[in-house]
GUGUMAR-218939 format. One record per residue (C-alpha): residue in three letters; residue number from 1; x, y, z negated. Coordinates in nm, 3 decimals, always signed. Example, Ala and Ser with C-alpha at 12.3 -4.5 7.8 and 13.67 -1.06 7.14 Angstrom:
% residues 2
residuo ALA; num 1; xx +1.230; yy -0.450; zz -0.780 .
residuo SER; num 2; xx +1.367; yy -0.106; zz -0.714 .
% end
This chain:
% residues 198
residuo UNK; num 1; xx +10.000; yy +4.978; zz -10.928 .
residuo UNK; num 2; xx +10.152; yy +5.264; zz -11.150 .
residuo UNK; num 3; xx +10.487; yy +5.209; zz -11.070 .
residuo UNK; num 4; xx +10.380; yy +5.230; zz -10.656 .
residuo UNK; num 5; xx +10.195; yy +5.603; zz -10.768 .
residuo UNK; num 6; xx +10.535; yy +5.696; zz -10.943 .
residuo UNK; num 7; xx +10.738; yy +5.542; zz -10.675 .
residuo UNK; num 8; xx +10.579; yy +5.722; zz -10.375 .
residuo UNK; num 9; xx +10.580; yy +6.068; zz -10.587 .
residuo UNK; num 10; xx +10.931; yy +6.049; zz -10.663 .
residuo UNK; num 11; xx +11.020; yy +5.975; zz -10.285 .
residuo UNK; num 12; xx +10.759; yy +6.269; zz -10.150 .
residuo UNK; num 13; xx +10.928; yy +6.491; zz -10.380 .
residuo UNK; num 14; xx +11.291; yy +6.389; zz -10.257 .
residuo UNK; num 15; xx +11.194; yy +6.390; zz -9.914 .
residuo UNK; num 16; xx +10.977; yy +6.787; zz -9.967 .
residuo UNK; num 17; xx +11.344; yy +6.868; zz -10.116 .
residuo UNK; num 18; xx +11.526; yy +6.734; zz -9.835 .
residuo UNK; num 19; xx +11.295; yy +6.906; zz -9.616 .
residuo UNK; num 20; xx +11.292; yy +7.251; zz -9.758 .
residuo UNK; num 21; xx +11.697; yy +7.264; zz -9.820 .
residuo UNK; num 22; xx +11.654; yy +7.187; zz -10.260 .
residuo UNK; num 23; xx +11.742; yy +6.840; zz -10.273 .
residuo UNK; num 24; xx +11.992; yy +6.971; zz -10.517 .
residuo UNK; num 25; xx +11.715; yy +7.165; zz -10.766 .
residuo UNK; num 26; xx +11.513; yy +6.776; zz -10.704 .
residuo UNK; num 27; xx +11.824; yy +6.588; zz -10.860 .
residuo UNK; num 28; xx +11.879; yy +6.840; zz -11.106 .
residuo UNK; num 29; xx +11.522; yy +6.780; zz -11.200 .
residuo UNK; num 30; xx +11.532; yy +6.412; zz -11.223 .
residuo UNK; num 31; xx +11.856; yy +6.420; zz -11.444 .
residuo UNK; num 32; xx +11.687; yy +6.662; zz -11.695 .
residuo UNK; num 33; xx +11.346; yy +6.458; zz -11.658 .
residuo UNK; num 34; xx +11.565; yy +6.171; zz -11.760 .
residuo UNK; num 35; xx +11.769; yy +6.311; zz -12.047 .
residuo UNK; num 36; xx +11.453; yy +6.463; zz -12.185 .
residuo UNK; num 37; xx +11.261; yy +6.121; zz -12.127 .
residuo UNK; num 38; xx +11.558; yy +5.947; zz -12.374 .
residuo UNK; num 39; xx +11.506; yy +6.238; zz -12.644 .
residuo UNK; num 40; xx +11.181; yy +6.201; zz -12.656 .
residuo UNK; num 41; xx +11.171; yy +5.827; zz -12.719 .
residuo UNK; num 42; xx +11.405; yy +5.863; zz -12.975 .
residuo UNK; num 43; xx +11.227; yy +6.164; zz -13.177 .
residuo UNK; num 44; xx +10.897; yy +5.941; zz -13.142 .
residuo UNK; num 45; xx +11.087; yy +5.671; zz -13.233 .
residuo UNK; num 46; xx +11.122; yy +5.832; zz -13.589 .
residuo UNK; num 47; xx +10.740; yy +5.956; zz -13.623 .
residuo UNK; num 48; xx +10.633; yy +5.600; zz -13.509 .
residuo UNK; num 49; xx +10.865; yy +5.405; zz -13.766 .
residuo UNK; num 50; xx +10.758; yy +5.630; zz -14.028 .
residuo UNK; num 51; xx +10.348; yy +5.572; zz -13.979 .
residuo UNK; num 52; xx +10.386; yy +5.190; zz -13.909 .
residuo UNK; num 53; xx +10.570; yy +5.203; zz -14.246 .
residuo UNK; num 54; xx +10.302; yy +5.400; zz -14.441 .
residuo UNK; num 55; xx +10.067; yy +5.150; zz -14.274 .
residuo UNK; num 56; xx +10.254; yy +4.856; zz -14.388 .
residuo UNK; num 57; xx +10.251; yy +4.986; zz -14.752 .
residuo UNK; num 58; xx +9.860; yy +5.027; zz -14.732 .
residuo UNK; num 59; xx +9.773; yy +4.715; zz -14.524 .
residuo UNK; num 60; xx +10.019; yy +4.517; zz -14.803 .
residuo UNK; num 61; xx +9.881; yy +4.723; zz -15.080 .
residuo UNK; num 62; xx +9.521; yy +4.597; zz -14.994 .
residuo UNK; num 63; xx +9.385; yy +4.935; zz -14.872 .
residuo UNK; num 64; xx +9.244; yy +4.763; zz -14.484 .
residuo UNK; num 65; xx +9.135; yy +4.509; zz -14.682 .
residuo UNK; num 66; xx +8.939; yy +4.717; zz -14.914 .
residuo UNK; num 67; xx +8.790; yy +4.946; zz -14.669 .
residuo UNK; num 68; xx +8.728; yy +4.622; zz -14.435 .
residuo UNK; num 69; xx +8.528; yy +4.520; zz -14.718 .
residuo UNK; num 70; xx +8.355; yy +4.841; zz -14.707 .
residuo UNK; num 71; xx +8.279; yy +4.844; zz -14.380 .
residuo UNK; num 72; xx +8.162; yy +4.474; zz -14.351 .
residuo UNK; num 73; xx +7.792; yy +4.533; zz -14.481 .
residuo UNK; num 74; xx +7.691; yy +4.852; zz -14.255 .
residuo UNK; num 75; xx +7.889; yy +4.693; zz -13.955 .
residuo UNK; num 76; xx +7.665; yy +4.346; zz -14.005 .
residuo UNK; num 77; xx +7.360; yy +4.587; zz -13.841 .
residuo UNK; num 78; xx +7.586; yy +4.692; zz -13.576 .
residuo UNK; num 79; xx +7.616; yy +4.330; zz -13.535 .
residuo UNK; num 80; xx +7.345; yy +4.093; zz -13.631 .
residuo UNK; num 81; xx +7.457; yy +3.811; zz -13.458 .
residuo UNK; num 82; xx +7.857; yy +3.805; zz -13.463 .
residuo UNK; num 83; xx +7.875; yy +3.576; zz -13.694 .
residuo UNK; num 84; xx +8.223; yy +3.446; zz -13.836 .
residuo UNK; num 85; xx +8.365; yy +3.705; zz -13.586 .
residuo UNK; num 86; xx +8.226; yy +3.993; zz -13.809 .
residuo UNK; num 87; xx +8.556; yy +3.971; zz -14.059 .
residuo UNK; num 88; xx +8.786; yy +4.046; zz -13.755 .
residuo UNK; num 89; xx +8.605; yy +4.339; zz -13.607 .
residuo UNK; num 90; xx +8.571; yy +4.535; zz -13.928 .
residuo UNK; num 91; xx +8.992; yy +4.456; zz -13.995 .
residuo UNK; num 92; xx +9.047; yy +4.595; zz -13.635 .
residuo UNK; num 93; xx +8.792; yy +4.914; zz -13.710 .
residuo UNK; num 94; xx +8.974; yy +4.940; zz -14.048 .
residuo UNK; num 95; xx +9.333; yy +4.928; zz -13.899 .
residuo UNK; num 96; xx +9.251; yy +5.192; zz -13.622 .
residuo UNK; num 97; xx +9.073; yy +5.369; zz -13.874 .
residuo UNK; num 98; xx +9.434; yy +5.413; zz -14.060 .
residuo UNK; num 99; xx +9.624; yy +5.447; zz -13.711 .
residuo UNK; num 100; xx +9.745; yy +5.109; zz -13.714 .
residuo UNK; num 101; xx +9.722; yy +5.051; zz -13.363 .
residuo UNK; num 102; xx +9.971; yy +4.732; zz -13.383 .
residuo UNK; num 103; xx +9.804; yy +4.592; zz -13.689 .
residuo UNK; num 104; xx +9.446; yy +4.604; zz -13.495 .
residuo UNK; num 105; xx +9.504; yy +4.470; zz -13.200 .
residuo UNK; num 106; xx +9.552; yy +4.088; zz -13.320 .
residuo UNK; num 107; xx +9.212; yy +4.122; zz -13.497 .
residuo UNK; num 108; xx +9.047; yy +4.274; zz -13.180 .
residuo UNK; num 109; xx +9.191; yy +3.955; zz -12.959 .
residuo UNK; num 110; xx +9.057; yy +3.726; zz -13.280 .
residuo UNK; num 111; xx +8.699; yy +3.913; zz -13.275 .
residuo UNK; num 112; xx +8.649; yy +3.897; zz -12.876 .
residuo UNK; num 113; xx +8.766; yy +3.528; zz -12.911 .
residuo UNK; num 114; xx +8.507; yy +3.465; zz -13.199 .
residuo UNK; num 115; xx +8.207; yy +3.653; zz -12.974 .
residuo UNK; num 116; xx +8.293; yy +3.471; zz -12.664 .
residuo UNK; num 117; xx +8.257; yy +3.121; zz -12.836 .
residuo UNK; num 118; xx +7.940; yy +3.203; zz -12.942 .
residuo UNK; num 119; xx +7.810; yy +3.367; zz -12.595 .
residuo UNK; num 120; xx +7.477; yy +3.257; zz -12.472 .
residuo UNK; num 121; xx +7.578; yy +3.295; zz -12.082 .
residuo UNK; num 122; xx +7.938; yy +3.180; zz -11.961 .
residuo UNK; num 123; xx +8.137; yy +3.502; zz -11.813 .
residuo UNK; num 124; xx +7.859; yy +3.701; zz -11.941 .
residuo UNK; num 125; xx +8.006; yy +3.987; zz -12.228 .
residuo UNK; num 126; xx +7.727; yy +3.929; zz -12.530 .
residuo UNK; num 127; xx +7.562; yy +4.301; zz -12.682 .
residuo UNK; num 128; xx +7.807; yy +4.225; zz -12.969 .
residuo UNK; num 129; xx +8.122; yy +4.217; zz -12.731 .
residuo UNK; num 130; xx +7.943; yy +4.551; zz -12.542 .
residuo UNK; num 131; xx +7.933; yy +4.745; zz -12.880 .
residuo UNK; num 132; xx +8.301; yy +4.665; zz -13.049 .
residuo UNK; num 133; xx +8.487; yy +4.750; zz -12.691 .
residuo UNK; num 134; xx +8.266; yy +5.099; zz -12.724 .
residuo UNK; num 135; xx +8.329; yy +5.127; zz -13.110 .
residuo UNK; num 136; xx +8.712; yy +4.991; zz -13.028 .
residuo UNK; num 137; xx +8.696; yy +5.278; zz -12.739 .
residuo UNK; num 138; xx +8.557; yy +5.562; zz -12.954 .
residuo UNK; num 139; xx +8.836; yy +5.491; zz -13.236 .
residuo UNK; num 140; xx +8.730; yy +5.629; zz -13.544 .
residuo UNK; num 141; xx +9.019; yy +5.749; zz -13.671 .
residuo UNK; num 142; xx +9.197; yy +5.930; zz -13.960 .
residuo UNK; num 143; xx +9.534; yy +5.956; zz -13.918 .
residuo UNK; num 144; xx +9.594; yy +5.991; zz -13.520 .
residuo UNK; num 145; xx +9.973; yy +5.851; zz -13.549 .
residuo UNK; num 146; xx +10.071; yy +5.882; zz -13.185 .
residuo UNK; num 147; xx +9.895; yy +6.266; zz -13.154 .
residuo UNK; num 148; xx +10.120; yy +6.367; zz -13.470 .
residuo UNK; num 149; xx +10.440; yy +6.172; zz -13.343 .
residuo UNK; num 150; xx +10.411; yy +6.364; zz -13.035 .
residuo UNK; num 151; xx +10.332; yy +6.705; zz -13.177 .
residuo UNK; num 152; xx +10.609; yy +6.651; zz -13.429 .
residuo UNK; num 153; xx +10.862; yy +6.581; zz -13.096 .
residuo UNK; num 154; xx +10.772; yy +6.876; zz -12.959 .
residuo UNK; num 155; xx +10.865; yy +7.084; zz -13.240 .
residuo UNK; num 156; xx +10.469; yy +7.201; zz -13.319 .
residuo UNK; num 157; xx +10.494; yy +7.450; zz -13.663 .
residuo UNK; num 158; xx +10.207; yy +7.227; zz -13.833 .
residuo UNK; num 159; xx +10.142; yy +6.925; zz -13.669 .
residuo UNK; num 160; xx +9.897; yy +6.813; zz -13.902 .
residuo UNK; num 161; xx +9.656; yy +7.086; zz -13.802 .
residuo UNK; num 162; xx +9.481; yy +6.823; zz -13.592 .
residuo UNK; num 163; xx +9.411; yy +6.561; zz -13.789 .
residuo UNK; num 164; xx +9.065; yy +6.702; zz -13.912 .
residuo UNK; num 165; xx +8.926; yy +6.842; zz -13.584 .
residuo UNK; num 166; xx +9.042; yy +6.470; zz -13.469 .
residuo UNK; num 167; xx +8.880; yy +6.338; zz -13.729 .
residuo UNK; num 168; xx +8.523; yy +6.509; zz -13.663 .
residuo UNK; num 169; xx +8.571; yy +6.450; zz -13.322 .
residuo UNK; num 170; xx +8.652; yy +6.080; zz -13.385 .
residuo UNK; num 171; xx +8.364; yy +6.093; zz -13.574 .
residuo UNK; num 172; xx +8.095; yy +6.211; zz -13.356 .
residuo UNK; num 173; xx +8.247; yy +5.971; zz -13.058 .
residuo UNK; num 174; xx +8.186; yy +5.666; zz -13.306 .
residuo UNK; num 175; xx +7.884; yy +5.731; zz -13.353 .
residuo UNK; num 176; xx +7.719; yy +5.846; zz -12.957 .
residuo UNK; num 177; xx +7.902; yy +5.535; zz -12.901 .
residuo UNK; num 178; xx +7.719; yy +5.294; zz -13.100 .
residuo UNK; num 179; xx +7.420; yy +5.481; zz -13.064 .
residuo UNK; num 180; xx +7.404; yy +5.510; zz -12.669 .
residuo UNK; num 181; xx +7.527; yy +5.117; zz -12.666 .
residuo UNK; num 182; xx +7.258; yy +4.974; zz -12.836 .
residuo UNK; num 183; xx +6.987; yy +5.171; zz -12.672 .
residuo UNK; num 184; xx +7.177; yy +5.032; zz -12.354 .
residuo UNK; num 185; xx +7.173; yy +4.723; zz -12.467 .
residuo UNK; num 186; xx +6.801; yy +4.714; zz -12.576 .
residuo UNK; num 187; xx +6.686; yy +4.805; zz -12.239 .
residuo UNK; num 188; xx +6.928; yy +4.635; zz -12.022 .
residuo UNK; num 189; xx +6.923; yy +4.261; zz -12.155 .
residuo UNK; num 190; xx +7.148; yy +3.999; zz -12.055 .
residuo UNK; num 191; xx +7.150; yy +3.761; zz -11.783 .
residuo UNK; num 192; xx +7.356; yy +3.522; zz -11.603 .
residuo UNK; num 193; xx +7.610; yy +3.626; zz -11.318 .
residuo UNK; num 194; xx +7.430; yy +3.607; zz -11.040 .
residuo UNK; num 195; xx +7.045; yy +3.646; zz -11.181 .
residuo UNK; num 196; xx +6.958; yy +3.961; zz -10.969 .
residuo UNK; num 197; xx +6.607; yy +4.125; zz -11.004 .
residuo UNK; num 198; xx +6.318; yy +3.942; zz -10.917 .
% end
């Protein structure tokens, strides 16, 4: 669907240039859109290997699994009845939590798996699916990876200014998250597809 919106853009904006007598500024445009496309790849190449690295030191040096650990016991009121599928979701929080993006997202596929086994309605998402894709959605985060990789590309004079402002935002989101998806899911129960009101 995307590449149809980019698609028809690109030819409006030919044709508009056509039209008005600047094809030539148009080409010129796409050439530099292009070469600027391939530099920035390259300098968020750099930001992104560094990170995943730093991540990979602390996911192999035990500190997900620590905080995981941490997490576990506050997240088990989040959600009562998840189960075996409780060890996954807090690795996926904790990984996101660091800015592991990669790392998290096999532990989020593993959770969702785990909830959907144990779901009382077939097709039906369970409250405990509900409140990780909010909590998932709301990212609590520390270190926002991508946010610095891309400030660093575009030559920002501290970068790093962000990450607390992120932090208290990510913060705040986490937490109107959980909080508006279990009163959500208190007064909005579940039911099977099809089970209309009465």
């Amino acid at each position: 669907m995307m590449s149809c919106v980019f698609a028809a853009m690109i030819a409006a904006a030919i044709i508009c240039g056509a039209a008005n007598g600047s094809i030539a500024a148009v080409l010129d445009a796409l050439t530099e859109g292009a070469a600027n496309a391939v530099t920035l790849s390259l300098s968020l190449a750099g930001a992104y290997m560094l990170w995943m690295g730093l991540m990979g030191i602390a996911r192999r040096a035990g500190l997900i699994d620590a905080l995981s650990r941490a997490m576990r016991k506050p997240l088990s009121l989040l959600f009562p009845n998840a189960g075996e599928a409780i060890a996954p979701i807090t690795l996926n929080l904790a990984a996101n939590f660091f800015g592991a993006g990669s790392a998290a997202t096999p532990f989020g596929l593993e959770a969702m798996k785990e909830l959907n086994a144990k779901a009382k309605y077939a097709g039906v998402a369970t409250d405990e699916m509900c409140m990780f894709l909010a909590l998932n959605a709301s990212a609590l985060e520390l270190l926002p990876a991508n946010v610095l990789a891309l400030r660093t590309a575009a030559g920002s004079e501290d970068a790093y200014i962000v990450v607390l402002p992120t932090f208290i935002a990510s913060v705040i989101s986490f937490v109107s998250a959980a909080a508006i998806c279990a009163l959500l899911c208190r007064i909005m129960p579940q039911r099977p597809i099809g089970k209309g009101k009465a």
